[in-house]
Legacy VTK file of the C-alpha trace (Angstrom):
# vtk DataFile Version 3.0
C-alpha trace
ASCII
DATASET POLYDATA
POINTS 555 float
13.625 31.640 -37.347
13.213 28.096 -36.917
10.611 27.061 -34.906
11.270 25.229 -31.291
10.948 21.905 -31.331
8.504 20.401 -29.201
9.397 18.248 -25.999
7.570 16.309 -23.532
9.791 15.355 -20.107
8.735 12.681 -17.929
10.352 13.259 -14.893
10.573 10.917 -11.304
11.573 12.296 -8.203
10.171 9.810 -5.807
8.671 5.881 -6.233
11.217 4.618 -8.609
13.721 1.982 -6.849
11.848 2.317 -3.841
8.451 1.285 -2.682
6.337 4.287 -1.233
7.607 8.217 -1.766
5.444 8.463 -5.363
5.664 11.334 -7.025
6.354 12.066 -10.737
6.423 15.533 -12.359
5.840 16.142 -16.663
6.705 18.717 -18.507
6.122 20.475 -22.027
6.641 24.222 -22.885
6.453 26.296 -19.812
3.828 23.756 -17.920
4.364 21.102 -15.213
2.043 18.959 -13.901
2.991 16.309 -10.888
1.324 13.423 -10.248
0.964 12.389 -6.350
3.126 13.156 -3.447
3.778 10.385 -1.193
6.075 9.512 1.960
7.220 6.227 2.899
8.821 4.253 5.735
12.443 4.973 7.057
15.248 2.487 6.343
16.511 0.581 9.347
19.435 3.019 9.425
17.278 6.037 9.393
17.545 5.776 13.469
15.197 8.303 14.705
13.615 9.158 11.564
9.702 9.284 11.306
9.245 9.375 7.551
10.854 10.293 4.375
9.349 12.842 1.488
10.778 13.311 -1.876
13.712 15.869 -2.518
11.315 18.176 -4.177
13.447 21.399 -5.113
13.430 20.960 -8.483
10.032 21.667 -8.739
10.298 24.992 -5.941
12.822 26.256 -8.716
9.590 26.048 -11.251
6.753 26.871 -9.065
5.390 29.290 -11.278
4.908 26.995 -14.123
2.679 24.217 -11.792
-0.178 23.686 -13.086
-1.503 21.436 -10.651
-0.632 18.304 -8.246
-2.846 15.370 -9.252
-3.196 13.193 -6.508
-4.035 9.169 -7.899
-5.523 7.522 -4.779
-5.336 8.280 -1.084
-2.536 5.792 0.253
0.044 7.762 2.608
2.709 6.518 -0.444
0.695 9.010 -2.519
-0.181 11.610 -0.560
1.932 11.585 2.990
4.245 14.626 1.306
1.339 16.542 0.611
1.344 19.216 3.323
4.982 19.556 3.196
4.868 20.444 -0.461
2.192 22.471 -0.592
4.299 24.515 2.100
6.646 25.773 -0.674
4.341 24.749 -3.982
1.368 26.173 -3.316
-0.955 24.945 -6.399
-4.042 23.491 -6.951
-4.553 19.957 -6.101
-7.031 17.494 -7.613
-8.250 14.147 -6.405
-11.376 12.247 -6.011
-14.001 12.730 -3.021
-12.378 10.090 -0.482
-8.693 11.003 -1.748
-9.975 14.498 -1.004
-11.074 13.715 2.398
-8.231 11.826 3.128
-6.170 14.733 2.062
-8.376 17.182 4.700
-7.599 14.943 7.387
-4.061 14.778 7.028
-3.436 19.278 6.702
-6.010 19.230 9.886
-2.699 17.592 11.396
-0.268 19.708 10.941
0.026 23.370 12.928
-0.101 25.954 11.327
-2.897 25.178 9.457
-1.929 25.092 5.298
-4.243 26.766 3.027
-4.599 24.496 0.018
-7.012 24.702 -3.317
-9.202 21.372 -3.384
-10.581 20.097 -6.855
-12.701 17.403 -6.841
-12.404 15.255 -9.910
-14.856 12.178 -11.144
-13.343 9.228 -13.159
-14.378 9.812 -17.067
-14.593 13.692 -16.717
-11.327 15.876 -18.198
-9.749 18.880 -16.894
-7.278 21.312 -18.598
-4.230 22.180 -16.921
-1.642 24.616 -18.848
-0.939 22.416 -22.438
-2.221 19.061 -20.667
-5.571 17.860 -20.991
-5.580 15.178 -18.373
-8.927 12.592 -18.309
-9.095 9.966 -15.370
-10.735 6.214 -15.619
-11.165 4.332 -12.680
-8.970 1.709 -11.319
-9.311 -0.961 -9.011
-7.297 -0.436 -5.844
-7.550 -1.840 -1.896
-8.863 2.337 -1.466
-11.862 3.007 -3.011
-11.800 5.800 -5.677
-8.730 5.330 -7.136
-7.861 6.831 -10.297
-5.732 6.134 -13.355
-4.706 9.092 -15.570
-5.131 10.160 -19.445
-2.584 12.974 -19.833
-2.646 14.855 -23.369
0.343 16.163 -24.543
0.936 17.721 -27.692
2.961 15.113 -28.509
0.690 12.300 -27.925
-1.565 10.547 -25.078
0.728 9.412 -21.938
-1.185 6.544 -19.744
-0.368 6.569 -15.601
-1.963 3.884 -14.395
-1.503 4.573 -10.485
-1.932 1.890 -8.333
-4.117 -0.604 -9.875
-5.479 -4.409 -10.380
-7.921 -5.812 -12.637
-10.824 -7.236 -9.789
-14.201 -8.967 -11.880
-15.242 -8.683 -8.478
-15.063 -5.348 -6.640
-16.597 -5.209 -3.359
-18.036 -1.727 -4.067
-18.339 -2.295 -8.079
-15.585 -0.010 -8.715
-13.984 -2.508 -11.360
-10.906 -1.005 -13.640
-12.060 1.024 -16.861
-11.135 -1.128 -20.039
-13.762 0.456 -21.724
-12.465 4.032 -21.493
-9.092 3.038 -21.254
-9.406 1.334 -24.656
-11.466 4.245 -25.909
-8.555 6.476 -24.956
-5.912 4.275 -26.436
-7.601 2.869 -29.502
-4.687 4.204 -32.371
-2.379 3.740 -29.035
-0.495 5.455 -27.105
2.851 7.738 -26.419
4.033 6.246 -23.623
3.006 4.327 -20.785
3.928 4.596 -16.904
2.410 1.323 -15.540
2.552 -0.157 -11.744
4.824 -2.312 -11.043
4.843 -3.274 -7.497
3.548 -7.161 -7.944
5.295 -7.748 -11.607
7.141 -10.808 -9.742
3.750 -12.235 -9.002
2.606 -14.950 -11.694
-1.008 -14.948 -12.454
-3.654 -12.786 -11.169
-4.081 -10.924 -7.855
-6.856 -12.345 -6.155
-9.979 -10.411 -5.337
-10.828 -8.146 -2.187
-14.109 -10.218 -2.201
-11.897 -13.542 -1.193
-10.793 -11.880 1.962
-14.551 -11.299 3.012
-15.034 -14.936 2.681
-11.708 -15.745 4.636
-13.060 -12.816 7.770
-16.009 -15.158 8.157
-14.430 -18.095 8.430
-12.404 -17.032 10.983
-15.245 -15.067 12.947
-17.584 -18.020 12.978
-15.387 -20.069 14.721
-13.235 -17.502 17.082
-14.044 -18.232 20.657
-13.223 -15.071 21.816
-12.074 -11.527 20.799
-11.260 -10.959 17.739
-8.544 -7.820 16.599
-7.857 -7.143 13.363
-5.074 -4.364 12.074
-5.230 -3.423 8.727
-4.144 0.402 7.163
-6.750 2.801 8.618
-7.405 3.947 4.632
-8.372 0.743 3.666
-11.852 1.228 3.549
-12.991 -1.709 1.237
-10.994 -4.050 4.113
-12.814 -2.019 7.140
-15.822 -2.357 5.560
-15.415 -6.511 5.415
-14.480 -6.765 8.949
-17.884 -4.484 9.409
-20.091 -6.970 7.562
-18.197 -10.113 9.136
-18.846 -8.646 12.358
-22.238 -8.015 11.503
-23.121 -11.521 10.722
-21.721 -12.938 13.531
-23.553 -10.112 15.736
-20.332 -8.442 17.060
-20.045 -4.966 18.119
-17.360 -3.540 16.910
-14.578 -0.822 18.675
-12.223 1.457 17.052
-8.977 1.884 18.084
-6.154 4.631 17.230
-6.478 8.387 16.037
-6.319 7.599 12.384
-8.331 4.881 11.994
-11.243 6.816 14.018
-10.662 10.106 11.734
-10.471 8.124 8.245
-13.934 5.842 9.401
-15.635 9.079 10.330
-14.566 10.576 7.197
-15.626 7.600 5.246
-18.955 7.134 7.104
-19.822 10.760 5.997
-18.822 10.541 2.294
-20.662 7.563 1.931
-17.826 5.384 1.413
-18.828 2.960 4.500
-21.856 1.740 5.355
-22.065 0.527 9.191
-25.521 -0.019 10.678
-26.262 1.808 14.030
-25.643 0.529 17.137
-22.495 -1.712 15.529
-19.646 0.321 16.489
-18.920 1.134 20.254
-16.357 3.105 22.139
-13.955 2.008 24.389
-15.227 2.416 27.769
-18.577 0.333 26.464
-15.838 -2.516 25.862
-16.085 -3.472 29.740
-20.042 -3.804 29.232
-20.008 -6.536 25.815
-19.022 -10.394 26.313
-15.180 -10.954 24.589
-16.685 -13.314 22.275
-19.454 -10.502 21.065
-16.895 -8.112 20.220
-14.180 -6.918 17.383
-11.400 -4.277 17.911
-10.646 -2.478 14.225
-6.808 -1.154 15.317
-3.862 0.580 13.988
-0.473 -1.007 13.850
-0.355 -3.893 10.821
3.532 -2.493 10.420
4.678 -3.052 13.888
5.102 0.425 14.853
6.212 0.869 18.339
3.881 3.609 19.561
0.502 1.855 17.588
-2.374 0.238 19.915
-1.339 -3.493 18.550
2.461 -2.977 19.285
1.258 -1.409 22.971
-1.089 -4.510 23.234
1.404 -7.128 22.073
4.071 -5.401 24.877
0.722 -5.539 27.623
1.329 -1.655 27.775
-1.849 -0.802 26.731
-4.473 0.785 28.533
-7.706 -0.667 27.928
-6.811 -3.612 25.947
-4.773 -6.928 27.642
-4.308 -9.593 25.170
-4.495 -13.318 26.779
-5.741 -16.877 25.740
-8.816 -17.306 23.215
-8.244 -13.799 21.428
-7.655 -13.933 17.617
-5.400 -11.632 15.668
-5.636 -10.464 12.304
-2.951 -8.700 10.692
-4.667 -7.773 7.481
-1.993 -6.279 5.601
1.360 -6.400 3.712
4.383 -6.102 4.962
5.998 -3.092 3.890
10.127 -3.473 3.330
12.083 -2.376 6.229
9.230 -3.705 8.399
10.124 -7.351 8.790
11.457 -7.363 11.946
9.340 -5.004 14.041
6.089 -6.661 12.597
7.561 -10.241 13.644
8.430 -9.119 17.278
4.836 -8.135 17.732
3.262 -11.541 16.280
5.880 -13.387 18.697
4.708 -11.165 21.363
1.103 -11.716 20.916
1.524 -15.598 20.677
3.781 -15.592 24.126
0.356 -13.933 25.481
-1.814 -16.812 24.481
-3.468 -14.965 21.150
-4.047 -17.348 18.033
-2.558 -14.871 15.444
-3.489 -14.740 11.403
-1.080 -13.003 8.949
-0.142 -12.892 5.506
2.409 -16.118 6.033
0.374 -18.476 7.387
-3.106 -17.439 6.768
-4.997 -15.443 3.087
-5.983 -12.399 5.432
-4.521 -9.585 3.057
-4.425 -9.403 -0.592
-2.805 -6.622 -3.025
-4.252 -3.965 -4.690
-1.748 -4.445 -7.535
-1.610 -5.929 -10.829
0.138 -9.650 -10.978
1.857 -10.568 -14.478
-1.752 -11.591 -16.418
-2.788 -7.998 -15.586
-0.087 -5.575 -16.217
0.083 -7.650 -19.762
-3.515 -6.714 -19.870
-3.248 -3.437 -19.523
0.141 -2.809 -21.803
-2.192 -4.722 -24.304
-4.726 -2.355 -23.730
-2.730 0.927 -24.358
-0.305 -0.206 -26.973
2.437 2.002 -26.115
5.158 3.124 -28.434
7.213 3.943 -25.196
7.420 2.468 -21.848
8.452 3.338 -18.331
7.729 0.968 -15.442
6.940 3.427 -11.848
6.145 2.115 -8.768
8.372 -0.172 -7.480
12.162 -1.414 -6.149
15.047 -1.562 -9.208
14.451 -5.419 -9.489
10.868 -4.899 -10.039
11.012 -2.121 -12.839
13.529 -4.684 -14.722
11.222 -7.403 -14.594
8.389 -5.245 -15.851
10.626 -3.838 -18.721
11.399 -7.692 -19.498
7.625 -8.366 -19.661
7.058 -5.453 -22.018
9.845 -6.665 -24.383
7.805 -10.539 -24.696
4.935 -8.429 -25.856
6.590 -7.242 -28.377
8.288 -3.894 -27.525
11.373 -2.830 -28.801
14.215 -2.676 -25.942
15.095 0.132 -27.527
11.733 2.004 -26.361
11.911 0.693 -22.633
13.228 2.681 -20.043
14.187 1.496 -16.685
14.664 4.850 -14.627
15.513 6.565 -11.511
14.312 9.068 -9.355
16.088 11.995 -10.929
16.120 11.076 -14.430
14.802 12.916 -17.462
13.474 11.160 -20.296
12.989 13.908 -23.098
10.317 12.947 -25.776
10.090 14.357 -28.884
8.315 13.465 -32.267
10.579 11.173 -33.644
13.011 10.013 -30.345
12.799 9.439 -26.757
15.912 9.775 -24.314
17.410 10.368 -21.522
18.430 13.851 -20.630
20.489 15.319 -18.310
19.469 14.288 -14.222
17.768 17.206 -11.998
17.925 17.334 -7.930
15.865 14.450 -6.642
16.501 12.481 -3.002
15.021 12.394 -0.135
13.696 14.663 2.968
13.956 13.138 6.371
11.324 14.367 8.499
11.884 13.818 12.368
9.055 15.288 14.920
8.674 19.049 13.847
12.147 18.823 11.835
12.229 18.825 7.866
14.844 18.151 6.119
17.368 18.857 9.045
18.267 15.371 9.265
21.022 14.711 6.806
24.220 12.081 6.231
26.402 13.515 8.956
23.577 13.391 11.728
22.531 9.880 10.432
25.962 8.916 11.092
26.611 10.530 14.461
23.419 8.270 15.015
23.992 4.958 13.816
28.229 6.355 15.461
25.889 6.254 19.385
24.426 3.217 18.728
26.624 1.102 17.685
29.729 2.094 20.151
28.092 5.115 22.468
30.096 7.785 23.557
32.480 9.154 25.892
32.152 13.111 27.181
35.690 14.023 28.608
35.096 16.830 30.934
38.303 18.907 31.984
38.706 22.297 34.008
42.013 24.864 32.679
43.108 27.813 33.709
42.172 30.720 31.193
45.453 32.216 31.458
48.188 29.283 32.154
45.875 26.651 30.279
47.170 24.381 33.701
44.466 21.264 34.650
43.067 22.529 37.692
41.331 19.725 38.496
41.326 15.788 37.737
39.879 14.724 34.192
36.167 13.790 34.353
34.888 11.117 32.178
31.266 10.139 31.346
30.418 7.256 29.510
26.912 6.502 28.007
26.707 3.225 25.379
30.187 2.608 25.760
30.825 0.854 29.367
29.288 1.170 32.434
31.780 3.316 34.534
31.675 1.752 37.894
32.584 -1.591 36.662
34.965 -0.174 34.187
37.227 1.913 36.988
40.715 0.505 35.610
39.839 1.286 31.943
38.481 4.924 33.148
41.691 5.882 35.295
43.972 5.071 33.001
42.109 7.083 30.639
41.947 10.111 32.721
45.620 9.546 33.271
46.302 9.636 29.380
44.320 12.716 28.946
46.031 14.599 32.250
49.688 13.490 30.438
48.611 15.069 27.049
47.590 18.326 28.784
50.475 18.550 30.787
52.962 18.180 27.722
50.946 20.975 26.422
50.663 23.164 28.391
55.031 22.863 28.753
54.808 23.630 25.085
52.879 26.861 25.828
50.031 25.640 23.501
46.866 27.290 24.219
44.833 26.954 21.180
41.716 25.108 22.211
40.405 23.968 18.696
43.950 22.062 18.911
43.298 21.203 22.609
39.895 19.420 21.582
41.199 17.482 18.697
44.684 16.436 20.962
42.056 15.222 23.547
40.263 13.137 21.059
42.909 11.638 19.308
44.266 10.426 22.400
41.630 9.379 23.918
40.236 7.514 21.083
43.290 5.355 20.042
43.813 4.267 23.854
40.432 3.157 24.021
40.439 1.122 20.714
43.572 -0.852 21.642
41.869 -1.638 25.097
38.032 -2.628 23.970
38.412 -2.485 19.778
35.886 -0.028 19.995
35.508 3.702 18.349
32.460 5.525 20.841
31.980 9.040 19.936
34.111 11.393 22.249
33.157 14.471 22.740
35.543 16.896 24.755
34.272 19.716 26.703
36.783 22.659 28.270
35.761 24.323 31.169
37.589 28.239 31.123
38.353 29.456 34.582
LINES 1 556
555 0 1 2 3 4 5 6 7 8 9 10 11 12 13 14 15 16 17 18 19 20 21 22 23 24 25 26 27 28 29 30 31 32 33 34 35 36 37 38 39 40 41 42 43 44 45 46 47 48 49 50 51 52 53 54 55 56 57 58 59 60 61 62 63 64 65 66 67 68 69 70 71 72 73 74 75 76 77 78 79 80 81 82 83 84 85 86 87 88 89 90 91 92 93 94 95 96 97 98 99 100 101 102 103 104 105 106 107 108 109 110 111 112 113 114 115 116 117 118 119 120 121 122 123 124 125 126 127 128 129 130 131 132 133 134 135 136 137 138 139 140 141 142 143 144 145 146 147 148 149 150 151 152 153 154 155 156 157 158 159 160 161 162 163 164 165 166 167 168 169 170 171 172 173 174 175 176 177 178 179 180 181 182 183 184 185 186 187 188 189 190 191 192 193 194 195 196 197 198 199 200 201 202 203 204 205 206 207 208 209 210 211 212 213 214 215 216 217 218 219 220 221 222 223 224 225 226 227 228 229 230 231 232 233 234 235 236 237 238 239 240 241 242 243 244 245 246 247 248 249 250 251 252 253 254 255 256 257 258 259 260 261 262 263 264 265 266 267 268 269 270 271 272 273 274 275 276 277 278 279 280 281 282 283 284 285 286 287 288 289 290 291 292 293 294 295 296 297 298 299 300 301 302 303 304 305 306 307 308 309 310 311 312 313 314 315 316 317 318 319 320 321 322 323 324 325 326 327 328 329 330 331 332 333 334 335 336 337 338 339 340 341 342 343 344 345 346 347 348 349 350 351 352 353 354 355 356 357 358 359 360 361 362 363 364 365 366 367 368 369 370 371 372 373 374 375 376 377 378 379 380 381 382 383 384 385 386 387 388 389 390 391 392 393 394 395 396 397 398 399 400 401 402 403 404 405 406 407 408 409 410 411 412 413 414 415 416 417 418 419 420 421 422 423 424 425 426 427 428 429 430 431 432 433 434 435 436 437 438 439 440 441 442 443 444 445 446 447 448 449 450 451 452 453 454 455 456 457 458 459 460 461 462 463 464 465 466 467 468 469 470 471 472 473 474 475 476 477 478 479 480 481 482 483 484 485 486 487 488 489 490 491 492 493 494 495 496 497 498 499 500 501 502 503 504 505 506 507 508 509 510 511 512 513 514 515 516 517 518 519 520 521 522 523 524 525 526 527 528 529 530 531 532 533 534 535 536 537 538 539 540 541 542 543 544 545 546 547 548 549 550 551 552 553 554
């Protein structure tokens, strides 16, 4: 009998074409491993939506042959899906102390509580999962402890870089691994599944050490509060605004759930080091001089419900922005976030703040590899294939050009998809046939209940509203018995819109009556009669389409 071929499948069902939603599953024999589970942001038509997971079923049909989730670094884009996987994949997961912690944090959040298997892993140590023998080497990230994977297979050695740049200068001396990376890759590699998030970016990606410099700059000549937002697991940035705020003996206040929970967390692990008597709480605020204090906040994305949205709307309670504060947005702009972050810088200005932010001042650098750097590290591995993760269409195109001036065939490049399946085998690599792979819409407490035709009801309401047409028939002659009631909401307001609402009532009385002389008393029919009418009268009056929703009343 001839003996099975082997196969390696490198399968993405989230972070490809996108940014955020990372996750990335590989297969050989009868093991999987997956490599992170991230969320990201909703899309502007996403109304209502809080954030979206990756359409993970393929890997709930193959639960049983999970080895393991392998979590890279700690960013929500890498683990945010975590607790809703684990839900219905419950398997090991393995990350470094601070991802780890990170990880607690977030399945604290969620009720009930999910039991979940906790590894912790060290860069340059190796574990065995199923046929895989996966090794990790550090990487330099904006989160400390971020990790870069080794994965064995028995076809060869497969690089995943995670997130990663090259920094000289780390602020905690966590500086990439070229030395084990090279060690790994010295006769080279299988394949390679590199970062490609700043591939448009010429050059190098400064250090995180520049923005220390920039924070003192700022704090030594601020004449009153400063506030700076950045992501609450940034702890290299937190830990810069610390020591600025150190210098320039300012206490320092913490503001929103998640930022108190990940400095905590951090403070214990030993990731942060803040001398006593630095940070204060909110009520102390009151008792400390503007000029001698710094607020640490959520909200560098805009969101409506953060502290620095609340403050930039004057909502909030304990903090009221006016003239001499400075603002530091410390972050990147996430896609889909353009608009809600500029509302809150025009707020802030309108309230007399000077404001800092990626535009206009060097408060935020990346934590990913520029041009110089991703060459670097192709250069490094010497892969015989490559697939560029992490990153929108444009960006994995770009990345697949770059490989091709080093000297890769385009034959052995693969621009992919969430969904796709590159097979590998000793002597080819292609595309297979596409598995399930999407998205999961989570809204409050909801998972995955919030599909296409509810997104479209939504974006139906806000765009024209809707019209509920209330009317009252008798069960047995199906006759009106009372006037048509209509309710508008998002459509017109219905006092100053009497004409257009009569004649609308009038419409739907006519229809009924002609009905009911027909001896029609099929109410599915009824409903959709209603509608039809209703909608087409309303079009040719205002050349607009509002939801209408009929309701009978039986009597």
């Amino acid at each position: 009998m001839k003996k099975k071929e082997k196969k390696v499948n490198i399968i993405p069902l989230g972070g490809l074409g996108e940014i955020g939603k990372n996750m990335m599953a590989i297969e050989c024999d009868e093991d999987i491993i997956v490599v992170d589970a991230g969320m990201m942001f909703p899309e502007d038509e996403m109304l209502g939506v809080d954030f979206v997971i990756p359409d993970f079923r393929y890997l709930e049909k193959k639960v049983k042959n999970i080895r393991g989730i392998i979590i890279t670094h700690g960013h929500e884009d890498h683990i945010g899906a975590l607790p809703y996987v684990l839900r219905k994949i419950p398997v090991p997961v393995y990350g470094t102390r601070l991802t780890l912690g990170l990880i607690k944090n977030k399945l604290a959040e969620l009720e009930p509580a999910i039991p979940a298997e906790l590894n912790c892993i060290k860069p340059r140590t190796s574990i065995q999962l199923g046929v895989f023998k996966v090794e990790f080497f550090r990487v330099s990230h904006s989160i400390p402890d971020g990790v870069g994977l080794g994965i064995y297979t028995p076809l060869g050695l497969i690089i995943h870089t995670g997130d990663f740049k090259i920094d000289q200068t780390p602020i905690n001396g966590e500086a990439t691994d070229f030395h084990k990376i090279a060690e790994m890759c010295k006769d080279g590699a299988l394949a390679l599944l590199s970062d490609s998030t700043n591939v448009e970016k010429e050059g190098y990606t400064l250090s995180e050490k520049e923005i220390g410099e920039i924070f003192k700059q700022i704090f030594r000549t601020a004449p009153g509060r400063i506030i700076v937002t950045t992501f609450a697991s940034n702890v290299n940035r937190i830990q810069q605004i610390i020591d600025a705020s150190v210098i320039y003996n300012r206490k320092v206040c913490l503001m929103g759930m998640s930022m108190e929970k990940v400095v905590n967390m951090a403070q214990e692990l030993g990731y942060l080091s803040i001398p006593s008597k630095t940070l204060i709480s909110v009520d102390e605020l009151k008792d400390v001089p503007l000029k001698r204090t710094v607020i640490i906040t959520t909200g560098s994305q805009g969101e409506p419900m953060s502290a620095l949205s609340r403050m930039s709307m004057h909502t909030h309670k304990h903090i009221k922005i006016s003239k001499g504060d400075t603002v530091i947005i410390s972050a990147r702009t996430i896609p889909g976030n353009e608009v809600s972050i500029s509302r809150t810088i025009n707020n802030l200005f309108k309230l007399g703040a000077e404001v800092a932010y990626e535009n206009v001042s060097e408060v935020h650098v990346s934590g990913h590899a520029s041009q110089e750097e991703l060459k670097w590290m192709f250069n490094m591995v010497h892969p015989k294939y490559f697939i560029p993760i992490h990153g929108e269409y444009r960006h994995l195109v770009h990345h697949g050009k770059l490989a091709q001036k080093l000297g890769l065939a385009v034959k052995n490049i693969f621009i992919m998809e969430n969904g796709m399946k590159l097979g590998i085998t000793k002597e080819k690599a292609m595309l297979d046939e596409k598995v399930e792979a999407g998205q999961i819409l989570i809204d409050g407490k909801g998972i995955g209940d919030i599909g296409s035709v509810v997104l479209r009801d939504r974006q139906h309401l806000a765009q024209d509203g809707m019209v509920i047409v209330v009317v009252t028939i008798d069960q047995q002659s199906a006759k009106l018995i009372a006037s048509p009631e209509i309710i508008s909401r998002g459509f017109v307001y219905v006092r100053e819109a009497d004409e257009l609402m009569n004649e609308a009532k009038i419409k739907v009385k006519n229809f009924l009556e002609e009905l009911v002389q027909e001896g029609t008393t099929n109410w599915p029919a009824i409903k959709s009669g209603i509608k039809s009418t209703l909608s087409k009268y309303l079009f040719d009056m205002t050349e607009r389409r509002p939801m209408i929703l009929p309701v009978i009343v039986e009597v």
